[in-house]
N, C-alpha and C positions, 0 to 999 in steps of 0.2 A: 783649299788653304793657300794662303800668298805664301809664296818661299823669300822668305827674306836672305841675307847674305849670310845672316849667322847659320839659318837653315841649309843652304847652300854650302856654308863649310861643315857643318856636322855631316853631312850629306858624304864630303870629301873625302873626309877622315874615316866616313865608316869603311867606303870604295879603299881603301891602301888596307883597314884591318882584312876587309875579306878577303883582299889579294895573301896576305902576310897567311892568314889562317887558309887559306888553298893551298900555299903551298908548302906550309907545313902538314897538312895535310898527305901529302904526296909522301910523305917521307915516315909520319908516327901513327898514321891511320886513322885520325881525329875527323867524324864525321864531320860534314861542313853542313850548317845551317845559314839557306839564305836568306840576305836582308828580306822583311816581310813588307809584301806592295799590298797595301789596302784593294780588296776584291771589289769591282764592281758592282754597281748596286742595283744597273738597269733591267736588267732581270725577277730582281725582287719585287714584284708587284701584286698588288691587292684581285687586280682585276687581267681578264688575258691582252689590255693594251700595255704594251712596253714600248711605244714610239706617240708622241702627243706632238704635232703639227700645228700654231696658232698663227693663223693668217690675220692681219690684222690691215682691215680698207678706212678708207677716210670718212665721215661726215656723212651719215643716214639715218633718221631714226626708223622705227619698226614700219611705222603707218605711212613713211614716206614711199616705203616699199614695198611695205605687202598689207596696205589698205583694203584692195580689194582682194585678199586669199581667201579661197573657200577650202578648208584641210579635209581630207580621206575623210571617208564614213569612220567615224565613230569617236573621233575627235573635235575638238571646239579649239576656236581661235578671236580672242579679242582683239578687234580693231575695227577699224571705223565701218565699214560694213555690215557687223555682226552689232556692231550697237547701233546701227539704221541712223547714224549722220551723215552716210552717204549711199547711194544705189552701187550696184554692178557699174553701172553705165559711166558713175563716177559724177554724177548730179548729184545735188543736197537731197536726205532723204528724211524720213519723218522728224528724226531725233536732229537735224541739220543744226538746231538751240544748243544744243551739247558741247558745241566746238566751237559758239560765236567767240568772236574778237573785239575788243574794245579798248578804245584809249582812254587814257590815263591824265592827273595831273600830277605831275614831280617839279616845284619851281622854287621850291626853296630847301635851303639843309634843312635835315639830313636822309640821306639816301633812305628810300624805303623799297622793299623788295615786294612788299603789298601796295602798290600807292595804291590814294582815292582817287576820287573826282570820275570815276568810270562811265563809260557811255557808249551804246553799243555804236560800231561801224556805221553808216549804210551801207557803203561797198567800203570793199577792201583799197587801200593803197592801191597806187598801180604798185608790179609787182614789173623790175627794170630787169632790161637785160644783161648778159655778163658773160665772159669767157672770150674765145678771141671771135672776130666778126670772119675773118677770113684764116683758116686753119693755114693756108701757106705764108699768107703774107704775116700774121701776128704768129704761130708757131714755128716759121720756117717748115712747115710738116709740109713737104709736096709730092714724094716719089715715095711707090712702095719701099725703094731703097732705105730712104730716111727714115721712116718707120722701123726696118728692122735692124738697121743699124744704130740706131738710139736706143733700142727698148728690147731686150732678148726675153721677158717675161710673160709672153702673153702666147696661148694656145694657138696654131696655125690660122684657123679661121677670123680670126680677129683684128689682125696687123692692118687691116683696112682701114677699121673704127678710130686710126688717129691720124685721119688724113681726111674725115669727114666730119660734119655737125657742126661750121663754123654759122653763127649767130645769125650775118647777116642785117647788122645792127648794130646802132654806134652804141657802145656800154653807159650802164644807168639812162637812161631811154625807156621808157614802157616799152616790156619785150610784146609786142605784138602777133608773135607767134602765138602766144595762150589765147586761146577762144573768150572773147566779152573780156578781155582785158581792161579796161575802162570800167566794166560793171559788175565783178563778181561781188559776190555776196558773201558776207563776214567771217568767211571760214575757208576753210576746208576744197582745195580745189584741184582738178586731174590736170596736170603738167604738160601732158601731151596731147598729141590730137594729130591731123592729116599736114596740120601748120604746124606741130613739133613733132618730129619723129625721137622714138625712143635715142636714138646713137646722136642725137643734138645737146651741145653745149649748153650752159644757163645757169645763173648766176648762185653766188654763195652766201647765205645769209651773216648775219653776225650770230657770235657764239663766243660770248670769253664770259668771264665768270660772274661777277654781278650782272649783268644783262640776262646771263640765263635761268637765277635766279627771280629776276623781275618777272621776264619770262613765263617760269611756274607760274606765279602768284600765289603763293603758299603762304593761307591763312587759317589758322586752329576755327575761326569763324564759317568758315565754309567746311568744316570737315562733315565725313557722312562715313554707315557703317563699309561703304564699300572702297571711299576715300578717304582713311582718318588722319591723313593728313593734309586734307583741305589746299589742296594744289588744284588751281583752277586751271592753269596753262590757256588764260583767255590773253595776252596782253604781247603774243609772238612779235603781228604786224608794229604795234607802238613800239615796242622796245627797238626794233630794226628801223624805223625811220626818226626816232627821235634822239639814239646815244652816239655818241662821239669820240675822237679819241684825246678830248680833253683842251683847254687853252692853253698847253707847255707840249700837244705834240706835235712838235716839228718834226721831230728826229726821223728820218729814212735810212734804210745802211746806201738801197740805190733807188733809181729810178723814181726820183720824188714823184708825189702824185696830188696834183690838185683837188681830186673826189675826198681826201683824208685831210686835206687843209679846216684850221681849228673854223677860218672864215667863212669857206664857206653852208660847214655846218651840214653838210649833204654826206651821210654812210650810211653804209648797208644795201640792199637790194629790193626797196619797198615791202611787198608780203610775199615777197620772196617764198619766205618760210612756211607758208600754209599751200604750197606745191605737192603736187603726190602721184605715182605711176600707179598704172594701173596691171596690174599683173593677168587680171582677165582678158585686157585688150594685145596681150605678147607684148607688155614690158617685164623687162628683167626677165626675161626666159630661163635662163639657168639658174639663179637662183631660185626660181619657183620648181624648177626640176630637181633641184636639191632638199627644199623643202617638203617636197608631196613624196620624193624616194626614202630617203635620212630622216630627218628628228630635226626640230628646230623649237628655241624658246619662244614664248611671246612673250615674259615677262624679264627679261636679261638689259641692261641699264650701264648708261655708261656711268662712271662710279663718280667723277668728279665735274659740280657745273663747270661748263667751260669747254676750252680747246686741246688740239693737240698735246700738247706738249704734259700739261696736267697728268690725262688720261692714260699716257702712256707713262708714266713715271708711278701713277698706283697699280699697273695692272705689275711693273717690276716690283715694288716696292711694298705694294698693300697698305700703302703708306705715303703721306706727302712729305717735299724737302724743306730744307732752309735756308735761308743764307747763314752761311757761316765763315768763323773764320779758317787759317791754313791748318789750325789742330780741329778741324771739326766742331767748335764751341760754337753756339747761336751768338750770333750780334747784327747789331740795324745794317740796314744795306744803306747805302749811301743816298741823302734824298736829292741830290743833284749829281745825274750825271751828264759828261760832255762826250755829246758823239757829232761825229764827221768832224772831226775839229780842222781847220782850215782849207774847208768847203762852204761855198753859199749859204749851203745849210745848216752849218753849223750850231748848236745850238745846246742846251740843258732841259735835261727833261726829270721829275721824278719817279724814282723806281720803289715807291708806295703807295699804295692803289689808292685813291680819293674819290668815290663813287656820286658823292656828294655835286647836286646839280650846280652848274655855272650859274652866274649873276644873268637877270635876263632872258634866261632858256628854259625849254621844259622838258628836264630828264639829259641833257646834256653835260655829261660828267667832268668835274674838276680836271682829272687825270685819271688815266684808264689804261691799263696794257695793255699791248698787244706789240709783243715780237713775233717776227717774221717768222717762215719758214724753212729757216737754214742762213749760213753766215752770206750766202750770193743772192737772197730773196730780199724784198723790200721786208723793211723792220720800221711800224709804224708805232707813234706813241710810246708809254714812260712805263708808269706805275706797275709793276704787277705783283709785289709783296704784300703780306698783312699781316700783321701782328693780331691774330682772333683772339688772344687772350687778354685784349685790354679792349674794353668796349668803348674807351672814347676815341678809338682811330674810326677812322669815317667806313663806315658802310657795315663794323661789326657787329652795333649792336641791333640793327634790324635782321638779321641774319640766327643770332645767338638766344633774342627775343624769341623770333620764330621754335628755335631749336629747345628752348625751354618750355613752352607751351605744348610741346607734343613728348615730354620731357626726353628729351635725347642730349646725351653728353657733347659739347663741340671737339673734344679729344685735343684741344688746340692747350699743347705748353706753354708755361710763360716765358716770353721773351723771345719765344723763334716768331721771324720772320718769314712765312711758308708761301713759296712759291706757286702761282694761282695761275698764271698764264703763260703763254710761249716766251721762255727767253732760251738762247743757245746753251748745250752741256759745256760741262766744266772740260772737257778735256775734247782734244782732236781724238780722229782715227790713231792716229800714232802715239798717243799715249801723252802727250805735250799738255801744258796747259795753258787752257783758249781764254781760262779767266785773267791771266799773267801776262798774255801778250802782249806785245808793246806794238803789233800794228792794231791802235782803237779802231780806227776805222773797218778796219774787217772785220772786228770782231766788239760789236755794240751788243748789249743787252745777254749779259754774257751770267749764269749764277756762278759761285766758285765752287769749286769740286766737292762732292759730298760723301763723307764718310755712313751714311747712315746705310743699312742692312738692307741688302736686295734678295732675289731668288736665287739670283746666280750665287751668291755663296751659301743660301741654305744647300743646295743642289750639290756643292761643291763638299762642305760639312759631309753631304751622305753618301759622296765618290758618286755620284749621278750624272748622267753626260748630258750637255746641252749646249745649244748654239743660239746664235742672234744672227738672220742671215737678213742683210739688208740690201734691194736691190740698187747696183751700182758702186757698192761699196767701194770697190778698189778704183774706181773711180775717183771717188771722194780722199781715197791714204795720196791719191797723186795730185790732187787739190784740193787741200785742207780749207782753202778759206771759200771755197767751191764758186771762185769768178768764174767758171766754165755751165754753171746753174742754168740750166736750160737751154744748151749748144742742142744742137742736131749733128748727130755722127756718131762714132768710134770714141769722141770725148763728149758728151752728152753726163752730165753729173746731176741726176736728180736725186740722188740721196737725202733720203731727211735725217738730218742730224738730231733733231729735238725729239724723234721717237725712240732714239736707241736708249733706254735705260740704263744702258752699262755706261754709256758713255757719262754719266754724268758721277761713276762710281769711283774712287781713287780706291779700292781694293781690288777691282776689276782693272781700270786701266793702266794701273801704274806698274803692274805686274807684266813682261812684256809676253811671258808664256803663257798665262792665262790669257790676256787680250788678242792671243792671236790665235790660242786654240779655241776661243769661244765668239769671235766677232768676223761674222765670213760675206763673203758677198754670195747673192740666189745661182750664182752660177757654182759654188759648189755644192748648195743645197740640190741642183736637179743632179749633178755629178752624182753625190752620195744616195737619193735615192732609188737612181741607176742600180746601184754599186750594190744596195742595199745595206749600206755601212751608218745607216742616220743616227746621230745620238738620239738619246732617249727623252728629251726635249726640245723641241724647234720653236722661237719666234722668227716670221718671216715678214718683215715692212714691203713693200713694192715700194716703187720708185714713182716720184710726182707725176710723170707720163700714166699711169693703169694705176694708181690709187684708189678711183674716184670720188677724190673731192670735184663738189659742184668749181667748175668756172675753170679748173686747170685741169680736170680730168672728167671724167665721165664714168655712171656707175654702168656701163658696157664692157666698156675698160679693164674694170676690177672683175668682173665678171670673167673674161677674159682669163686674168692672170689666176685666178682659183682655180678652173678650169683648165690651165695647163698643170698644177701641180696632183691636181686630183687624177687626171689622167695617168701620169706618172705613175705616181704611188699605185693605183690598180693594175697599171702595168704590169708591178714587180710582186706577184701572187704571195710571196712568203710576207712580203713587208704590209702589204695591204691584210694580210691576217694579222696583223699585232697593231693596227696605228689606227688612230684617230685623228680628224683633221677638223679644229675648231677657228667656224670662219665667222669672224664679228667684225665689228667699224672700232674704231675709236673712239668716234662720240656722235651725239648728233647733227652736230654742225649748225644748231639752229633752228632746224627742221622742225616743225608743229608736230607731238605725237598725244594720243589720250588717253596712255597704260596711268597706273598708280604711279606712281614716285615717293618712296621710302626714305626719310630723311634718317642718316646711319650717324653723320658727324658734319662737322663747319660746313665740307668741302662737296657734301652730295649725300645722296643719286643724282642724278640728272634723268633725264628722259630714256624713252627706251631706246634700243638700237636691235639689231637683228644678231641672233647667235643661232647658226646652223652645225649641226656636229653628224662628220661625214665619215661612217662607220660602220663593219658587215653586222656590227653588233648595235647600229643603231637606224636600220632601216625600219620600213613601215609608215613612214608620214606622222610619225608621232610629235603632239605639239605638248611641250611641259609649260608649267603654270605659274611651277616654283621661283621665287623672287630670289635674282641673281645680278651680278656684275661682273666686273674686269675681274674683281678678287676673288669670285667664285670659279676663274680660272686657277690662283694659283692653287685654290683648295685641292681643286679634284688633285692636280702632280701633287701635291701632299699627302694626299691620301693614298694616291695609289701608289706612292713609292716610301708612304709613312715617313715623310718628311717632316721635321715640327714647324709652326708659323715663323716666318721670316723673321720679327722681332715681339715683345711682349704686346704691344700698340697699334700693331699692325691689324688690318681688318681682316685675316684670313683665321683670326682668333673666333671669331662672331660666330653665333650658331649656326645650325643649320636652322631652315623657317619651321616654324609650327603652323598651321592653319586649321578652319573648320571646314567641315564640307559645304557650304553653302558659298564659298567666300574661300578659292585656292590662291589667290594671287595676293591676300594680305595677309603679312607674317603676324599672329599674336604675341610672337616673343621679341615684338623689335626692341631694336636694331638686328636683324639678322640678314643673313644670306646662302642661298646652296651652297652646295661644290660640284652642280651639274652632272650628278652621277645617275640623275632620273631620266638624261637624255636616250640612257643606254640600254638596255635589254640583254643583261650579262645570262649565260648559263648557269646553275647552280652549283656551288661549291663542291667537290669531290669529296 
């Protein structure tokens, strides 16, 4: 509950009554009844977990990582392996047709998210290189020193891995480390090899919201009984070498970059996106150690097309924002805005998504969002609002078309302007607002603070404890506009601002005792697992150094930082009896994957992503089937602490799935979702 001042004086006045009645007390024998403190609730639980851990890595889909898993006797695992598109060895394999790729034609209005004109590859794009070429010279990474003094979240053995993997090649370039780089063949292909070692850098596809759509290719024509939603997800490579970030994106916060210029026409990372480890040949080793010990999904989905910032505002929210106004009301966001203003670059861009192909181009979008990552990261391009409840704003009604056809509701109000890709939260670490600031320049592409319903106050509603531990944090309270983004040292601030949920809440931030009893940095999170003092919900972000996004971090990295908290927690025997530790991405970043994809409302599914849930109560190598997302996170802490859903509209309302036996992984009562309670292996009720 936010303690407002009136609250604060009732508060006051009742502190003087029960001094007055103590001490009269003293003297006529009047028992004293104390003020009543609402009991905690963390203990009230459905199930024997009373601590829920969500680690949250950057940009993987399922197949990009665990392509080739083969799961314990007695379990089944779909992915590209088990559907024979590819061998062990990580070659195309009988089914290789399954996951062809084919361009497209999009050359005139208006956006279609099925375009025609299709025709298979012969080879793939080259697929370019990306991240730094020399880890010292482009990250400053050079001494184990540097390493552990920039980044305190990574397990012992791993501080090494960010002092290694540089490219070795100038970016956007055919990475020539991939084997027949020049000649692969229209799908589907294994990332590493003796010329890419697993702990090497490489590059980040595109991934923002209509592109990942296109992406799909989500056509009611193509559906079947095992895909009724007719998502072909042939069209990865096209969409990544043909979209753009529009003719009005100029706008950078820094480090302008020529690859993003409208002229030259040149983004993304070729086929980047049809990359993939291979876990038989020892990639991703701990994660595949977690999955063949633990329980992991194969059907779990990041919940909104698109990027960062999206994905992690439904996994708080169950629900996407708005622009609105200072009372919370929906109204248009402004369609010209000016950033860097009296810099070079100065210039207006708009902040309404226009998917709609340029004059001239094919598949080269009018205007396209894409903010950065954090106020100290380059922040490229405009648009990233839409109005889905009016189908003549560009790109809705091929989207809402789709969504009719499989009849699913787009959930989209009239008149909000809903936030679809990376811009900064409404508020700093310190409670400030970053939409008000008067330095524009540091603070470009900014939504304004949103009043709309998160977890942390249902959480709060039921006296349930939880935190948001973000590595670097205090970092980031002592540079708000985070110019120190990417230092090496003791001041090293790689905080990501756009994933903290809270941050974008004015009942969470404005509050200064809630924002500080719930917004921490990972170094009190290992404190209090020490301690064994954890509240009874954890979100934990890593810091841009061990996230592993492709191109700034590496999935070794995130590996890594899991790895040190899981340690931990089993460290402390009483805590590791009561907690669960659920480790998923944020989205897929682009990545090619071939699970289903469940169209729920406007804004998604998207593609899969990996969810592992690491628990004494969910060992065995168990793989569930159940069709799940970011919001089937907040279910289960709903469920197991009998929380009710965030707001009326929010997706944690949605059922659980129904299916048949022949067919686990397609819900018959969609729109639906779990609450990942099948990951577990509970004892039987007393």
């Amino acid at each position: 509950m936010k303690m407002t001042s009136g609250f604060r004086s009732l508060m006051h006045n009742a502190a003087i009554t029960l001094s007055f009645v103590a001490a009269m007390n003293f003297t006529i024998g009047i028992p004293l009844i104390a003020a009543a403190v609402p009991p905690s609730n963390d203990d009230n639980t459905t199930t024997p977990i009373k601590h829920v851990i969500v680690i949250i890595g950057e940009n993987r889909t399922f197949d990009h990582v665990f392509a080739t898993y083969q799961p314990k006797a007695g379990q089944t695992v779909n992915n590209l392996l088990s559907e024979k598109i590819i061998n062990s060895d990580g070659t195309p394999g009988t089914n290789f047709s399954m996951a062809n790729q084919n361009t497209a034609s999009a050359t005139a209005p208006p956006y279609q998210n099925s375009p025609g004109g299709k025709a298979l590859y012969s080879f793939l794009p080259d697929p370019l290189a990306g991240g730094p070429t020399n880890v010292c010279t482009d990250n400053k990474m050079c001494t184990p020193r540097d390493a552990t003094t920039s980044e305190n979240g990574l397990a012992p053995d791993y501080y090494q891995y960010l002092l290694t993997g540089g490219t070795g090649l100038k970016s956007k370039t055919p990475d020539t480390r991939i084997q027949n780089v020049n000649s692969l063949a229209p799908g589907p292909f294994q990332l590493t090899s003796a010329t890419f070692p697993y702990d090497a850098y490489a590059a980040s596809p595109v991934h923002r919201f209509y592109q990942m759509w296109q992406q799909a290719d989500c056509n009611l024509n193509s559906a079947s009984l095992t895909n009724p939603g007719g998502c072909l997800q042939d069209l990865f490579a096209w969409v990544e070498v043909t979209i753009g970030a529009g003719t009005n994106g100029l706008a950078q916060a820094r480090n302008f970059s020529t690859e993003y210029s409208p002229s030259a026409k040149t983004t993304g990372e070729g086929s980047t996106a049809l990359g993939f480890y291979n876990v038989q040949q020892g990639d991703a080793p701990y994660l595949k150690f977690l999955a063949d010990t633990y329980s992991m999904s194969d059907n779990f989905h990041q919940s909104v097309m698109g990027g960062t910032g999206a994905n992690h505002i439904m996994l708080g929210y169950g629900n996407a924002i708005f622009f609105s106004d200072a009372a919370g009301n929906p109204t248009t966001p402004p369609h010209k805005q000016v950033v860097l203003r009296g810099t070079p670059n100065a210039g207006t861009v708009d902040e309404v998504e226009d998917p709609d192909p340029a004059a001239g181009t094919n598949n080269w979008y009018t205007e396209d969002g894409y903010g950065g990552g954090g106020f100290g990261s380059p922040v490229y391009g405009g648009g990233s609002y839409s109005n889905c409840s009016d189908t003549t704003q560009p790109g809705v009604t091929a989207v809402t078309t789709y969504l009719t056809s499989v009849k699913i509701n787009s959930n989209c109000e009239t008149g909000h302007y809903y936030l679809l890709n990376n811009y900064n939260p409404g508020y700093f670490g310190d409670g400030s607002n970053a939409y008000t600031d008067t330095n524009v320049n540091n603070t470009p592409f900014t939504i304004p603070p949103s009043t709309v319903r998160n977890i942390g106050n249902a959480l709060i509603d039921k006296n349930v404890s939880f935190a948001y531990y973000g590595d670097q944090y205090n970092a980031y309270l002592t540079d708000k506009y985070q110019l120190n983004y990417g230092a090496i040292g003791p001041t090293s601030d790689q905080y990501c601002n756009i994933c903290n949920f809270f941050q974008y809440s004015t009942s969470i931030m404005t509050d200064a005792t809630v924002r500080t009893a719930h917004l921490k940095d990972t170094t009190d999170l290992y404190s209090e697992i020490a301690s064994g003092k954890l509240p009874a919900v954890s979100f934990v972000k890593p810091s841009g150094w061990v996230d592993g996004h492709p191109a700034s971090s590496k999935l070794i990295l995130f590996e890594g930082f899991v790895k040190k908290i899981v340690d931990a927690v089993q460290a402390n025997p009483k805590l590791w009896a009561s907690t669960a530790i659920f480790i998923t991405f944020d989205e897929g970043g682009g990545y090619y994957d071939s699970g289903y994809i469940q169209a729920l409302d406007f804004f998604g599914d998207g593609t899969r992503i990996p969810m592992l849930v690491v628990s004494k109560y969910s060992t065995g190598g168990h793989i569930s089937h159940v069709y799940s997302d970011h919001v089937s996170v907040l279910k289960f802490i709903e469920a197991n602490w009998n929380v009710p859903p965030v707001t009326g509209r929010s997706r944690d309302n949605l059922p659980n799935p129904t299916t048949t036996v022949g067919n686990p992984y397609v819900p018959t009562n969609s729109p639906a979702i779990g609450d990942l309670t099948d990951l577990f292996d509970f004892p039987p009720s007393p």
